[in-house]
N, C-alpha and C positions, 0 to 999 in steps of 0.2 A: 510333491507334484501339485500344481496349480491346480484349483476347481475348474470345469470346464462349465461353462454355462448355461442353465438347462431352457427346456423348449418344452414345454406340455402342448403334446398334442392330439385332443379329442377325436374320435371317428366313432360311427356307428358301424359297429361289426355285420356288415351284411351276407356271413357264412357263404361268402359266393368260395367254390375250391380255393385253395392261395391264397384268399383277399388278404387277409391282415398278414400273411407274411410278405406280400410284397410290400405294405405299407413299411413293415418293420425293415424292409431291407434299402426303400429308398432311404429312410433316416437313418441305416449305417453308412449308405454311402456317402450322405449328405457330411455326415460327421466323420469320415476317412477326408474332404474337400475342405472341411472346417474343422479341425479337434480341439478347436477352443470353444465349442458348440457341443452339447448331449441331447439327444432328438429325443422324449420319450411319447411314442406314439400309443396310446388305450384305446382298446376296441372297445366301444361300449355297448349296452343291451339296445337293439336294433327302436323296440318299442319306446324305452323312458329315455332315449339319450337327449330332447330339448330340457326334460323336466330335469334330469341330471347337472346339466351345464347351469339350470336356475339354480338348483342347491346350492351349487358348492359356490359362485358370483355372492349368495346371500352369507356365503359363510367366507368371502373376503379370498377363497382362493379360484379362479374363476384361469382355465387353461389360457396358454398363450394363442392357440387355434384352437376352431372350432368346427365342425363341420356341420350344416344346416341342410334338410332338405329344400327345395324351394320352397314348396306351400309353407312353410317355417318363416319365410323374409321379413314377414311385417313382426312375427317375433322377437326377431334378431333385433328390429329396427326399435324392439320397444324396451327390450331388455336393461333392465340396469345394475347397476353394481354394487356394493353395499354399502359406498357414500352416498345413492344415487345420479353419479353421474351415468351417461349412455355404457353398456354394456362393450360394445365394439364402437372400431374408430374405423373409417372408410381405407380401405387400403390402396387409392388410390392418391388418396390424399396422402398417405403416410409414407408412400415413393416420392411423393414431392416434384417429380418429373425428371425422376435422374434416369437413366440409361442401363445404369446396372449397379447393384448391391452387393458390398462383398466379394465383388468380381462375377457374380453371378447375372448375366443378362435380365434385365427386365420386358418379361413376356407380355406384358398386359395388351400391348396393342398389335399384337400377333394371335388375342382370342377372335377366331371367326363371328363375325357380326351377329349370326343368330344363339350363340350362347351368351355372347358378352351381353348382348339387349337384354336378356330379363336382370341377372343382376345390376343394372345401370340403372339408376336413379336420380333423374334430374341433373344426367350429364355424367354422375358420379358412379364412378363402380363401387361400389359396396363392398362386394366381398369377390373372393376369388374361384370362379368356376373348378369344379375338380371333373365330373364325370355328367353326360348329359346323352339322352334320350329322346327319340321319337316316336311317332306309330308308322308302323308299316301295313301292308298288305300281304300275306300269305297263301300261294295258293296250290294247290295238285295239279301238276301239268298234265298227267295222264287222263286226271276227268274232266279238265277245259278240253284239251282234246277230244275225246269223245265226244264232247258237247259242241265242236265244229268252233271252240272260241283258241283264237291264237293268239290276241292279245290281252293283256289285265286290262283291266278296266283303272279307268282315275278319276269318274264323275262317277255323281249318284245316278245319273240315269245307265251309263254304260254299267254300274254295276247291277241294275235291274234286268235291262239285256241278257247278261252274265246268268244272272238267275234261274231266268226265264227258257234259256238255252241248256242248263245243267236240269231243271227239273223235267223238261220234257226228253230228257236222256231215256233211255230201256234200259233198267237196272244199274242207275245212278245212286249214287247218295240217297239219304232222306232229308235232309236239307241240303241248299246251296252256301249257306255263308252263316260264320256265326263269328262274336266275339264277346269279350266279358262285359257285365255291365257294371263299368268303371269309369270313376270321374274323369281319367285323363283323358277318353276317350270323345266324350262330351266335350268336355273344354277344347281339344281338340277342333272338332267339328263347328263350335261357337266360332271358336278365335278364327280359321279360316275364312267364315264369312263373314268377317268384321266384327262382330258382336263382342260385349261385353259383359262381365261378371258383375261388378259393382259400379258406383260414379266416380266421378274426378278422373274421368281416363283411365280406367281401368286400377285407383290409386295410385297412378302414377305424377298426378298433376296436384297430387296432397291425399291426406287421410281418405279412406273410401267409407263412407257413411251411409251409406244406399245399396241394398241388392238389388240389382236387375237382370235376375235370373228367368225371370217370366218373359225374356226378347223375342222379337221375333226370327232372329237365327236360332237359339232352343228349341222353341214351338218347332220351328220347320226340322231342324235334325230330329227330333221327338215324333213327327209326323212321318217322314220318310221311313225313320226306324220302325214303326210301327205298322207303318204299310207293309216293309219285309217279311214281318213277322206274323202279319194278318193274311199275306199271299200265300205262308206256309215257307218259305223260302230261308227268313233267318231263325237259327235255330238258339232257341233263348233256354236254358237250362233250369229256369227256376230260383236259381243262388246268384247273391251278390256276394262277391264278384264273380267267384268259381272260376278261376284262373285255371284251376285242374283241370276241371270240366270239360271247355272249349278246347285246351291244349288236347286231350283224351279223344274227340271227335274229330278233331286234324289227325290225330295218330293213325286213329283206326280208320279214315276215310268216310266217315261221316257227313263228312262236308266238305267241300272243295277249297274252298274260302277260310281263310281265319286272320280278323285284325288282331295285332297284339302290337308290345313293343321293339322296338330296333336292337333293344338289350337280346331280343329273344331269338336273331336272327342263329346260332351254335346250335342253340335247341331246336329247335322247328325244323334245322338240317339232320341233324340227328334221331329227330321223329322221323320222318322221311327215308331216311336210312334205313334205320329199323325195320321199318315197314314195306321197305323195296318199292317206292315210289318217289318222283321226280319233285322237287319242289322248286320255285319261281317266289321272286319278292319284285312288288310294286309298292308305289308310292300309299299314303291315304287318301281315300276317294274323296274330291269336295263335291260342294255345289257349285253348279256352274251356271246358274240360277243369276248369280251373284257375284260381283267383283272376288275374284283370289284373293286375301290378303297376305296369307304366309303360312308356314308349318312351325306349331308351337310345339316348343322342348320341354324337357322335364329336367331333373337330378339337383345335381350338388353344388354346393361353396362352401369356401372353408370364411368364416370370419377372425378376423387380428383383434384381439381384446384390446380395448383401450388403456390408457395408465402404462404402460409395459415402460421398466426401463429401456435407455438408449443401447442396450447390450443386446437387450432379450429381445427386442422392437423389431433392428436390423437382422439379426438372425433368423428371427421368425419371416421377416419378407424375405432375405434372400432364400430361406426353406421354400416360400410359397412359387416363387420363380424357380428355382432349381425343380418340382417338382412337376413343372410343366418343359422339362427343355424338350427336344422332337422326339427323341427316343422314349422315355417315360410317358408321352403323350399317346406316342406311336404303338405300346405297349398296352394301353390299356384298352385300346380300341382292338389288338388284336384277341387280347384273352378274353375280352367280355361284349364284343364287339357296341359297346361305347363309340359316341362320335367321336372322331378326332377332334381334337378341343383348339385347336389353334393349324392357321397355315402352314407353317414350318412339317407339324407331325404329318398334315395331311400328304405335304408335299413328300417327306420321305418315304411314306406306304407308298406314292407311287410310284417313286425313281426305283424304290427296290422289288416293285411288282407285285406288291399284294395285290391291288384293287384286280388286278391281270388276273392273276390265280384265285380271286377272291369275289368276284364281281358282284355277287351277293350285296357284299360289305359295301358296298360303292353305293347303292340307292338312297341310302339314309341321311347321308352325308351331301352328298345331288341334292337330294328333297329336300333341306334345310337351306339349304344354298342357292335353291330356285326364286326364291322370294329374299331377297337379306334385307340388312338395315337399307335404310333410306328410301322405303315404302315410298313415302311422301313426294319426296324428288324425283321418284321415278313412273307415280300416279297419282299426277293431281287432284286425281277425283276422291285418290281417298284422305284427303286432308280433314284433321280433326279427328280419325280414327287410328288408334294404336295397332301398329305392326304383332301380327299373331306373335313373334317370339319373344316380343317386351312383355307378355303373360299379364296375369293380374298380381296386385301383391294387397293383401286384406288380413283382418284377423278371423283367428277360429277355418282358415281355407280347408283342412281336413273335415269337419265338421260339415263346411259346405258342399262337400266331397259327395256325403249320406245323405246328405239329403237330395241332393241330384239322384242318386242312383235309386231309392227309395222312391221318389216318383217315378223314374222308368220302368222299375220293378211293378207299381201300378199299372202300368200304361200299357205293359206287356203282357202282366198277366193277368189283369183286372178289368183290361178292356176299359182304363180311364182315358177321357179327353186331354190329351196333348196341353190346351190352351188352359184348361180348369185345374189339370192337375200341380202343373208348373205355376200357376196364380197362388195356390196353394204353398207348393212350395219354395217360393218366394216370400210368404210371409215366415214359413220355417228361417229360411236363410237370415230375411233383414233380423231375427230376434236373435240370432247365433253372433248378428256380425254386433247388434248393438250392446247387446252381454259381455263379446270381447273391447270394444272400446269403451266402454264404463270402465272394467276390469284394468286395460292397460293403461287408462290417463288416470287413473286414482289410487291404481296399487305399487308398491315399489317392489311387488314380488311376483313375474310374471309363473301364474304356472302355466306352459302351454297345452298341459291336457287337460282343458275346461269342457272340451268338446263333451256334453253326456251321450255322442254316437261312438267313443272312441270304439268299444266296447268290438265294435263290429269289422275292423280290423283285424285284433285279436283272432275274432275268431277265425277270419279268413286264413291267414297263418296257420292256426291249430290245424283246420283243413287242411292245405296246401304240405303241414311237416307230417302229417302222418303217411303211413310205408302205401305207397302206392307205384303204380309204373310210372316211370319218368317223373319222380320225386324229388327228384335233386333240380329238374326242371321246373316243377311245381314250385318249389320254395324260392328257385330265386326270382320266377312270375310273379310271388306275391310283393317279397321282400324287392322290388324291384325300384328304379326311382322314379316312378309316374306318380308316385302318391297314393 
């Protein structure tokens, strides 16, 4: 019997129910379509799989895929191999511009603009989007009712209205709105109103050497947030992130309001449920202060290692298209409620009536779609400013993750200034981000857990796995891919 040719391929096991056995079952099907092809897909430990993927490149066997979070990108981009050449090769480049591999369609230009945007660099896709996220808004229809509000709010000021009308309720909540205090939610809020994380365009216009975490879109989401919290209105738990937390105050009706992720839309209805109360999803509230720019994403790509023979090369790309055709795409939006990742899947959730039955699911996908690529061309005024969904790509961006949240944790519970705190921690940032670019232009061995904040992850995790109500909710909040 002929050897059939293999395919390593890396993922971090994000114990959502299923997850790794659906991976393991698109690569049976992939190889039932190819049998000259053996798919071996490894769930790896959710926390070391960048540091794992360095190991084994430095020991010469480095998978044929790979799968990256985003805050990971400038990673990936720095990674090398144990000749030192580049780690990954662009996989857009490595289609070449053909149509379709192995008979397998080439989906690339069927990814929806606001996912495609962050993995694109400099025109070039990098790597290939798998799974991508947003924030939403949560809320209890029964207690905006009561409180005479019939619609969600989508600006900060409507959300203060909101507030303002649930607190002066008789035997309301004890707060009106609460969410975790996590970086994607900031970033979030930054990107929105144009602002930016680091220089050179948010790294997109070359290496980011500069934090400019101290902006004045910060400062003001920093302010606003602090106002809520100072009215009495948003309810701040104490813990970073405490993903639990917040989820456990939405359950038990604590508060009306709750941001989280678009991953989180199965749960939040399931709290809901439980609880025999109504629940409603809206967009994330901007400022309206300030030009819109767009709704930034979150989640995955897989990267194509560089060096691969012409066997293992093609196989690996036609794996990476086959793994987005409409069905598979359409599939993973419906079990984890993920965005649809390209138009074809979106398009078949709605010929077969999900979004109908499912309407929920429909805002997230809306909200990303409300703003897409071509910012520019379609608001002159914001030229020279990056589209919220092309994100930032820097090193150490976990890193800069805690230190964001570590000042609002100030700000919140310390009663620090907005503008001294964030000065502050901008100097934390720029020494995070110049520690990583020392590191990645001089070493040939990236480790990506330089971060010395990792630590506080971990422990969010530990929190989030221990046996609580809506535990399994808990864990995939934490282990979620907002970063």
């Amino acid at each position: 019997m002929k050897r059939r040719i293999p395919i390593e391929v890396w993922v971090p096991d994000l114990t959502f129910p299923g997850w790794m056995d659906r991976w393991y079952k698109q690569g049976e099907d992939f190889e039932r379509a190819h049998p000259e092809y053996e798919v071996r897909v490894h769930g790896k430990d959710f926390w070391r799989f960048p540091r794992q993927v360095a190991e084994a490149a430095a020991e010469g066997r480095t998978p044929a895929i790979s799968e990256y979070y985003f805050y990971m990108t400038q990673v990936a981009r720095d990674s090398l191999a144990q000749d030192g050449s580049p780690l990954f090769t662009s996989v857009q480049k490595a289609i070449g511009g053909r149509t379709e591999i192995l008979g397998e369609p080439v989906v690339i230009d069927d990814i929806i603009p606001p996912i495609r945007d962050y993995y694109t660099y400099q025109g070039d896709l990098d790597s290939m989007p798998t799974v991508a996220t947003t924030s939403l808004l949560y809320a209890n229809k029964g207690l905006l009712r009561r409180a005479g509000v019939t619609k969600l709010p989508e600006t900060w000021e409507e959300v203060e209205e909101v507030c303002r009308a649930v607190a002066a309720t008789a035997g309301g909540p004890s707060h009106a709105i609460t969410w975790s205090n996590h970086g994607t939610f900031i970033q979030q809020a930054v990107a929105s109103q144009g602002g930016l994380l680091v220089d050179n365009h948010n790294g997109r216009a070359g290496r980011a050497t500069t934090s400019t975490m101290a902006s004045p879109e910060m400062v003001a989401w920093a302010t606003w947030w602090k106002k809520l919290h100072r009215d009495g209105h948003y309810l701040y738990t104490g813990k970073i992130p405490d993903w639990a937390g917040t989820l456990r105050a939405f359950a038990e009706q604590d508060v009306a309001i709750r941001i989280s992720s678009s991953n989180d839309v199965n749960y939040m209805h399931r709290a809901a449920e439980d609880n025999d109360f109504e629940m409603e999803v809206g967009i994330f509230p901007y400022n309206d202060r300030v030009p819109y720019v767009g709704n930034a994403i979150a989640g995955t790509s897989l990267w194509l290692a560089n060096g691969l023979d012409e066997a293992t090369q093609e196989g690996a790309l036609a794996f990476l298209q086959y793994l987005h055709n409409p069905e598979y795409a359409a599939e993973r939006h419906r079990a984890n409620s993920f965005l649809p990742l390209t138009y074809s899947s979106a398009a078949l959730l709605e010929e077969e009536g999900w979004f109908d039955r499912h309407p929920r699911h429909r805002v997230a996908y809306d909200h990303v779609m409300r703003f897409p690529a071509g910012a520019v061309r379609q608001r002159p005024e914001l030229a020279g400013r990056v589209p919220a969904s092309e994100g930032a790509i820097f090193g150490d961006f976990a890193g800069n993750q805690d230190v964001m949240t570590r000042a609002m944790g100030d700000i919140l519970a310390r009663d620090a200034d907005p503008q001294e705190r964030f000065a502050f921690a901008d100097v934390e940032a720029q020494r995070l981000l110049d520690v990583y670019n020392e590191y990645a232009l001089t070493s040939g061995f990236r480790d990506p857990e330089n971060s010395p904040t990792h630590s506080l992850s971990v422990e969010a995790f530990s929190e989030a796995a221990a046996g609580r109500d809506y535990s399994a909710a808990d864990m995939e909040a934490v282990v979620r891919l907002n970063g």
